[in-house]
C-alpha positions in Angstrom: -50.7 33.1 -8.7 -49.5 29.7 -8.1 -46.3 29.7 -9.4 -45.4 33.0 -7.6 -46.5 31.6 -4.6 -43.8 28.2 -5.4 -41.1 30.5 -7.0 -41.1 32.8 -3.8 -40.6 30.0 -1.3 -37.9 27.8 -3.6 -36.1 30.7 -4.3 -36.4 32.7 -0.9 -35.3 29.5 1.3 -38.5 30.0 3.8 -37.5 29.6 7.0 -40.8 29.6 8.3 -44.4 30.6 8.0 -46.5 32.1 9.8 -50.1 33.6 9.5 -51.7 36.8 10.9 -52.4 38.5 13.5 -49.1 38.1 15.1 -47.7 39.8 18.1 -44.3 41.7 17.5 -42.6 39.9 20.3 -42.9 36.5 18.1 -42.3 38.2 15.3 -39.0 39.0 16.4 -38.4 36.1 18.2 -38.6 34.3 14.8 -36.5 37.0 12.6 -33.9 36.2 15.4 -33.9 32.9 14.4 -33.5 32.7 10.6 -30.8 35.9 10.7 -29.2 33.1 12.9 -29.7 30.2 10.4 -28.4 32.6 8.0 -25.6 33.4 9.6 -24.7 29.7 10.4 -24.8 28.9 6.8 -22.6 31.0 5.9 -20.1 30.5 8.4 -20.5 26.2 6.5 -19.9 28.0 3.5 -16.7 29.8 4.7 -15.2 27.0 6.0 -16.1 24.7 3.5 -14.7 27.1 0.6 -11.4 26.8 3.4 -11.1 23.2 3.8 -11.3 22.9 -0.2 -8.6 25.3 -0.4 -6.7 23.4 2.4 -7.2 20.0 0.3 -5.8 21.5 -2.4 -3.0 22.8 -0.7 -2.2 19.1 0.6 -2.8 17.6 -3.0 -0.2 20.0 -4.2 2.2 19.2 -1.1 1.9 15.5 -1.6 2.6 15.4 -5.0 5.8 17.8 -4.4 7.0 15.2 -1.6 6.7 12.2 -3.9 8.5 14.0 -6.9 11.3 15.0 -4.1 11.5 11.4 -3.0 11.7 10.2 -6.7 14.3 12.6 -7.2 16.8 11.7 -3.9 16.2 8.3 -4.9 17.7 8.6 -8.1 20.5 10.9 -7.0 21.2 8.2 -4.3 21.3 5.5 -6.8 24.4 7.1 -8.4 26.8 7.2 -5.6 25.7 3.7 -4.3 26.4 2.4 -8.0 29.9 3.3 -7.3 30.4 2.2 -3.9 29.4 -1.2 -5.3 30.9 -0.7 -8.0 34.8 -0.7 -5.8 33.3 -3.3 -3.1 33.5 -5.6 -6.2 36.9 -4.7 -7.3 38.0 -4.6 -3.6 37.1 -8.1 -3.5 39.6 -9.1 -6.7 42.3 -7.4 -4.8 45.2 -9.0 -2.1 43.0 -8.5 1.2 44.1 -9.7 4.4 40.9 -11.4 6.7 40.4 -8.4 8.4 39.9 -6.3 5.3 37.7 -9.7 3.6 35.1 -8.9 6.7 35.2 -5.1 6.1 34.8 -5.6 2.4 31.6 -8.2 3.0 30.2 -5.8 5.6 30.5 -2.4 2.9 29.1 -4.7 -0.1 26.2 -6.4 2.3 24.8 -3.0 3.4 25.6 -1.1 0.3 23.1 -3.9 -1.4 20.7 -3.3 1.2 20.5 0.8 0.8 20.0 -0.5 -3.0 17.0 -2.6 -2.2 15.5 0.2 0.3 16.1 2.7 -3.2 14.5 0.4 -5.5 11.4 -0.6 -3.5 11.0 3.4 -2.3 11.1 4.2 -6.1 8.7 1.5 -7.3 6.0 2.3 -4.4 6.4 5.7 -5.9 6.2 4.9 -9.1 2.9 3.2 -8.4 1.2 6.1 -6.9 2.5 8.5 -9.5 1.3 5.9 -12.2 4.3 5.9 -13.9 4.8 2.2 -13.4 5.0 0.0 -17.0 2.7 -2.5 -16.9 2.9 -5.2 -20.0 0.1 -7.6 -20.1 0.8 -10.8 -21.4 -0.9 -14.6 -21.4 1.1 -16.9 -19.3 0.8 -20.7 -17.6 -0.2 -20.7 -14.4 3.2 -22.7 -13.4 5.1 -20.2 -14.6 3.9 -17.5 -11.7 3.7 -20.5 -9.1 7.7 -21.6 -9.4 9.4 -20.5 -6.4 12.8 -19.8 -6.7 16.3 -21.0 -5.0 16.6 -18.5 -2.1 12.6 -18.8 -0.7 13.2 -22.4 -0.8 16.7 -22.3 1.1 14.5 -20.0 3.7 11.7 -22.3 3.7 13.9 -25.3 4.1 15.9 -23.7 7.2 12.5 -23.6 9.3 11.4 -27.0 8.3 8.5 -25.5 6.1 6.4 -27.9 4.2 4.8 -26.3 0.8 1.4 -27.3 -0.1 0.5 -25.7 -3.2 -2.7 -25.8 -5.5 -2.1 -25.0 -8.9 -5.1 -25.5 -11.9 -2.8 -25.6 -14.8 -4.6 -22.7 -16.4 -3.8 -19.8 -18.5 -3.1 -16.0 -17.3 -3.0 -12.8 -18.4 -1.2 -10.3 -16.5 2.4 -8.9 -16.0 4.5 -11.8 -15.5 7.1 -10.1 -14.1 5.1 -7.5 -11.6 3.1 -10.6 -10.6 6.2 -12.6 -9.8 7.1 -10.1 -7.5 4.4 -9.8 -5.5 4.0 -13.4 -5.2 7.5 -13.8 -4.1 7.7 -11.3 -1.4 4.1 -12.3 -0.1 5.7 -16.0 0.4 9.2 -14.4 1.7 6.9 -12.7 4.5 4.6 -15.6 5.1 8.0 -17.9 5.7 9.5 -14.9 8.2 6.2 -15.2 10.1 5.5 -18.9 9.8 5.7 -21.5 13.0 8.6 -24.0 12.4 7.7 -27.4 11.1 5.0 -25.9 10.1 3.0 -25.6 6.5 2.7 -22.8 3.9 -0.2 -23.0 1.0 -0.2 -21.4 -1.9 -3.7 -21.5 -3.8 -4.6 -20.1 -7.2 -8.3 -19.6 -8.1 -10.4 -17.8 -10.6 -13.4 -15.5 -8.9 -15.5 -13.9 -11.8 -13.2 -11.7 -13.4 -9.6 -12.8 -13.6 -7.0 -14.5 -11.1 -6.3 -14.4 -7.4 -3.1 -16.1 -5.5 -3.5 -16.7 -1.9 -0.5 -16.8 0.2 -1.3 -18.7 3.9 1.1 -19.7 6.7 0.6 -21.3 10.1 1.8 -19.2 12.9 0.9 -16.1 15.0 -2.2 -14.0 13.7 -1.9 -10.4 13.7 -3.8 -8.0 15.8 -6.3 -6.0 14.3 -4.4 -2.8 15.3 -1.4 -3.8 13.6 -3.3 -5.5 10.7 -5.0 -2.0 9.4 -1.3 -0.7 9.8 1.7 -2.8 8.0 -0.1 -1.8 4.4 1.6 1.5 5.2 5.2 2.4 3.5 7.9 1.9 6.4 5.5 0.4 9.2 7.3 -2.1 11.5 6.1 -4.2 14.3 8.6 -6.2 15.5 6.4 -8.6 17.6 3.7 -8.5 15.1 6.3 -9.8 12.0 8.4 -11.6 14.5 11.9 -10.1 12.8 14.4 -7.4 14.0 15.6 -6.2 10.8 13.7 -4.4 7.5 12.5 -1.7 6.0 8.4 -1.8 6.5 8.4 -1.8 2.6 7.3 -5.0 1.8 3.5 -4.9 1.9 3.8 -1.5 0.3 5.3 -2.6 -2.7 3.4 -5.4 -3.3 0.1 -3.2 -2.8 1.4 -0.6 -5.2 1.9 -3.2 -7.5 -0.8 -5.1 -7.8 -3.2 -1.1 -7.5 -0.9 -0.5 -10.8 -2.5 -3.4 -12.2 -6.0 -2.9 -11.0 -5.9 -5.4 -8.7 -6.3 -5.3 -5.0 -4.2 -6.9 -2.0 -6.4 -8.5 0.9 -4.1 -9.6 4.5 -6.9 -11.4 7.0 -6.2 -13.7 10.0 -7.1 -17.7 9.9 -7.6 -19.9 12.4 -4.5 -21.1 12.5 -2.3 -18.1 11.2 -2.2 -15.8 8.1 -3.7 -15.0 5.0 -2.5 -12.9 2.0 -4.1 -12.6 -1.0 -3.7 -10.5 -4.4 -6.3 -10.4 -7.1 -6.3 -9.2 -10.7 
């Protein structure tokens, strides 16, 4: 009947029909075929159970990487706690001029291992998910206040601040959203033009906030732009500075994903755009 007819060719996987008479030669010509269809799909199959396997296999690798980097992190953080630790009672002792400069130079790098720890940990911490996010209502001004030391830097190159703030309400993690607003400006300053302009603009799209961050200087090329997102990415004429750790962007994008909010970095007219909304 019917559904014979329908069951046979659903459950068979026809490859192809044909009606009689036929001659052998076409016959065979067509088994040929289908045994190599067959064979074909089954080969996809293979090598698709292998790539799944493979996948796994990186899954489990990756995750094994970023528990090992959480854990030297924290095993560096102990040693480093004590070199700074000395550098500061170094600096209370009798030290000639010589041994001041020494001193500086320990304590000045020793802090700068401890930033490169801290911002290695928290970009891990974000893809692990183990970051602590506390939501809270907030003014607008209290995310938009810069502080002393982006000032000092924005005063040095003659940078004029522009900013546009609502006066309205927030809710978000005051503190994780400081951050990311504070390092987006420290970059836009190290990339600005001097004498030149930096905006800062908050608006509300549909759902929630977003901050935009803009300077006026060099744009990025589109090479480099799909790239600095990435932890420890450096392009020296890109970012126009010949010291840091490529961590920057990372953090902030790891911050704002542990938020469930998303980081956008395009090129203006007249230099560069960085955004964050949440």
């Amino acid at each position: 009947d019917m559904k014979a007819v329908v069951d046979a060719i659903n459950k068979g996987h026809i490859y192809n029909y044909i009606a009689k008479p036929w001659e052998p030669f076409d016959l065979e010509n067509l088994i040929d075929k289908a045994a190599e269809r067959f064979h074909l799909a089954e080969d996809l199959r293979r090598t698709n159970r292998q790539l799944q396997v493979a996948l796994e296999d990186l899954k489990t690798l990756d995750a094994a990487k970023t528990q090992f980097m959480l854990l030297i992190n924290h095993e560096l953080k102990t040693p480093l706690t004590a070199i700074l630790s000395f550098s500061e009672l170094l600096k209370e002792s009798s030290l000639s001029d010589e041994q001041i400069i020494f001193q500086k130079r320990i304590h000045q790098n020793a802090e700068r291992l401890k930033k490169l720890i801290e911002d290695t940990l928290l970009i891990m911490k974000g893809q692990l998910g183990q970051l602590n996010v506390h939501r809270e209502s907030f003014e607008s001004k209290s995310l938009l206040q810069m502080n002393h030391d982006l000032l000092r830097k924005a005063q040095v190159k003659n940078l004029r601040w522009k900013v546009e703030d609502p006066g309205r309400s927030l809710k978000a993690d005051l503190v994780l959203s400081t951050q990311i607003l504070h390092r987006l400006v420290d970059n836009a300053i190290k990339n600005a033009t001097e004498n030149s302009e930096l905006h800062i603009r908050l608006d509300f799209p549909e759902n929630g906030f977003r901050v935009l961050v803009r300077n006026q200087g060099p744009c990025i090329d589109s090479g480099t732009l799909r790239k600095i997102q990435s932890p420890f990415y450096i392009d020296e004429e890109a970012m126009h500075h010949s010291a840091g750790t490529g961590l920057g962007l990372s953090v902030c994008k790891a911050l704002i994903q542990a938020m469930g909010g998303q980081l956008q970095i395009e090129n203006m007219s007249d230099g560069v755009q960085a955004s964050f909304q949440i």
